[in-house]
N, C-alpha and C positions, 0 to 999 in steps of 0.2 A: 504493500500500500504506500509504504514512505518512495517508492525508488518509481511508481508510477506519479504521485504529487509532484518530484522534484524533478520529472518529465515535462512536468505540464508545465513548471513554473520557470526551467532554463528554457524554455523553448514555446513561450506562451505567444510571442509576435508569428513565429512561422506558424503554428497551428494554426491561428486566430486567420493568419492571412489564406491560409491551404482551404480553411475551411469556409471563409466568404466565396473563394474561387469555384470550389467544388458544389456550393449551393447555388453560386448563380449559374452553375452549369445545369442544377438538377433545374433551376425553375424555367431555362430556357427549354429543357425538353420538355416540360410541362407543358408550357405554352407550344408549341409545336404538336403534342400531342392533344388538347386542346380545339388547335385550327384545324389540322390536317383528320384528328380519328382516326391514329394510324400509332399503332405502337411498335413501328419496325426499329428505331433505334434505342431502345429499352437495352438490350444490350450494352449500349456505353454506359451503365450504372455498373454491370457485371466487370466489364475491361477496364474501370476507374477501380474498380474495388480491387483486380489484379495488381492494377497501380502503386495500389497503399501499400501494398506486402512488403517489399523490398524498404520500403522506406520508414516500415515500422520495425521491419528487424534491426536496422541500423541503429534507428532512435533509440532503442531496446538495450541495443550492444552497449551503447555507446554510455549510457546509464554507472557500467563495472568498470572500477582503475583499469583491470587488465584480465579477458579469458586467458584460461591455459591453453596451450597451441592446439591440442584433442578437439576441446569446447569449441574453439574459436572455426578451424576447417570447416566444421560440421554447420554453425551458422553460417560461415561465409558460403558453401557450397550451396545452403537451401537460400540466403539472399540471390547467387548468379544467375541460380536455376528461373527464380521470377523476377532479376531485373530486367528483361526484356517488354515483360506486361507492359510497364511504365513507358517508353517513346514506342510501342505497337498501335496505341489511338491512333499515331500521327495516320498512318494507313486506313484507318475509317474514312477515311476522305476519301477512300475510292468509290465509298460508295454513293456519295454525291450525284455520281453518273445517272441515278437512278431516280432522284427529286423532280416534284416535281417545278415546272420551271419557274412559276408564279411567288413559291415560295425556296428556292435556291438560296437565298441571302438568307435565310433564318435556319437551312439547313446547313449551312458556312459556319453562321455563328456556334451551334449547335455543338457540332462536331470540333470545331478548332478549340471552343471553350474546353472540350475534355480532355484534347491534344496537349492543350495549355496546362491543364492541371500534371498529364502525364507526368512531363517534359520538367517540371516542377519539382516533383518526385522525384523522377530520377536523376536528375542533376543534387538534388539536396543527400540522395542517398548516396550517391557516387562518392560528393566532398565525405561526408560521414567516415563512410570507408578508406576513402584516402587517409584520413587521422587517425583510424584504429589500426590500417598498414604500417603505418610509424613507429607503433610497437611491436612488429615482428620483421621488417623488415628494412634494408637499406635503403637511402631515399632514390637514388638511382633505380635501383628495382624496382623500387613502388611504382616510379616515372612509366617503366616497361610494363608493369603489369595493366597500372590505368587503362594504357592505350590499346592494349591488348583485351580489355573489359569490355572498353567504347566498341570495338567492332565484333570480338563474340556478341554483342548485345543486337550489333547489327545482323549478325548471322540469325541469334534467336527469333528478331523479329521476320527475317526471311522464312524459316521454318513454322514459323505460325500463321503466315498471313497466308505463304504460298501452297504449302505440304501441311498445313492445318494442324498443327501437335501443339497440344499444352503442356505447357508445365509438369505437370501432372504426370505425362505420358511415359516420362523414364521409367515410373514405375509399372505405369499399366502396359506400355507395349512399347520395354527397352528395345526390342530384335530388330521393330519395324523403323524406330527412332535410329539404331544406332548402326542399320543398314542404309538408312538413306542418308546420313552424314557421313558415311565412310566411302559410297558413291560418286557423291558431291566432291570428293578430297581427294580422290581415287580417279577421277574422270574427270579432271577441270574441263575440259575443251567442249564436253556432252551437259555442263552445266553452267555457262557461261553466266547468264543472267543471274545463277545463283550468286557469285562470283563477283558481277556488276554491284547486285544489289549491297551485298554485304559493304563493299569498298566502299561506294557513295553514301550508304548510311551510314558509314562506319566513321566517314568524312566527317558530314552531316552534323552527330551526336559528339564528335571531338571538339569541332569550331566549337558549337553550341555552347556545350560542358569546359570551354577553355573562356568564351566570353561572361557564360555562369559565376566562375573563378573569380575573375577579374573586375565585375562589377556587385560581387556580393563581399568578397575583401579586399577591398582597393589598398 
C-alpha cells in the first residue's frame, strides 16, 4: 500500500496528464460512437489498455533501490514482450481507409488521440528502463541495447499488425511465433517489407524517443 501511495505521489503530474489524455480519447470515441452507431473502433480501448502494461511495469520497477539480476530478467522480458502494444495504435490508422468520408476528420482525431497516448507510454517507459539499465549495466551498452529495443519494438509491431500474434502468443502458439521469425531472418530477400517495415519504424520510434529525451530533460 505504502510503495503504491509513493507511486502516485512521485509521479502524480504524469498520471494526472496520461490520464486527461487517455479520457479525452475515450470521450472522442464516445462521440463518434454517438454520431456514426457504429462500435467498430471499440477496440482502441482494448490496444490503449495493451499500452499501459509496459509502462506500469516500469513505474512498478522503478518503485525498488535495486531487483536482483533473477527478478529483474524476468520483469524486463515480460515488459519487451508488451512494449510493442504501446506505438502499435500508430497502425490503427490504416484503418481510416475504411471511414466514412463525411466524418474522416473525427475518425483522424479518434485514432491519432490513442496513437498519442501510445506513443506517450512508451516513450515514458523506454526512459524508465533506460535508468533501471544503469544499475546493471554499462552506459555504453545501455546506448546499444536502447536502440536495439527501439527496433525489436519495430519488429513487434510488424508481427502484430501484419502476421497478427499477440503478446500473449509465445505462450499459446510459440512453434507458429517462432517459425515465422526464424523465416523472416532466414529468408530476408522473401520478406523484404518485413525488413522495410521494421527499419523505418524502427527509425521512426528512435527520432521520436530521442526528441522525447531531449524535450522532457532539457
Amino acid at each position: 500500500m505504502n510503495t503504491i501511495k509513493t507511486l502516485i505521489i512521485n509521479r502524480f503530474k504524469i498520471f494526472s496528464l496520461l490520464s486527461i489524455s487517455m479520457a479525452l480519447s475515450i470521450v472522442l470515441l464516445m462521440i463518434r460512437m454517438k454520431l456514426t452507431h457504429s462500435f467498430f473502433y471499440l477496440f482502441l480501448v482494448w490496444n490503449l489498455f495493451l499500452a499501459v502494461i509496459p509502462f506500469a511495469i516500469t513505474t512498478y520497477l522503478t518503485s525498488f533501490q535495486k531487483l536482483n539480476k533473477i527478478g529483474f530478467i524476468i520483469w524486463f522480458s515480460a515488459w519487451l514482450l508488451f512494449l510493442p502494444n504501446a506505438p502499435y495504435i500508430i497502425t490503427d490508422l490504416l484503418h481510416l481507409k475504411i471511414s466514412a468520408s463525411h466524418l474522416l476528420w473525427l475518425d483522424v482525431l479518434v485514432v491519432s488521440s490513442f496513437a498519442l497516448n501510445g506513443l506517450l507510454m512508451f516513450s515514458f517507459s523506454l526512459l524508465d528502463m533506460e535508468t533501471l539499465l544503469n544499475q546493471y549495466l554499462k552506459r555504453k551498452t545501455i546506448t546499444f541495447a536502447i536502440i536495439a529495443i527501439l527496433f525489436l519494438s519495430g519488429f513487434g509491431v510488424y508481427l502484430g499488425r501484419f502476421l497478427r500474434y499477440n503478446s500473449w502468443e509465445i505462450i499459446q502458439n510459440p512453434s507458429g511465433l517462432f517459425t515465422d521469425i526464424f523465416n523472416i531472418i532466414l529468408h530476408p530477400n522473401q520478406h523484404l517489407e518485413a525488413w522495410l517495415f521494421t527499419f523505418l519504424f524502427g527509425v521512426f520510434l528512435s527520432i521520436g524517443f530521442w526528441m522525447f529525451k531531449v524535450l522532457y530533460r532539457p
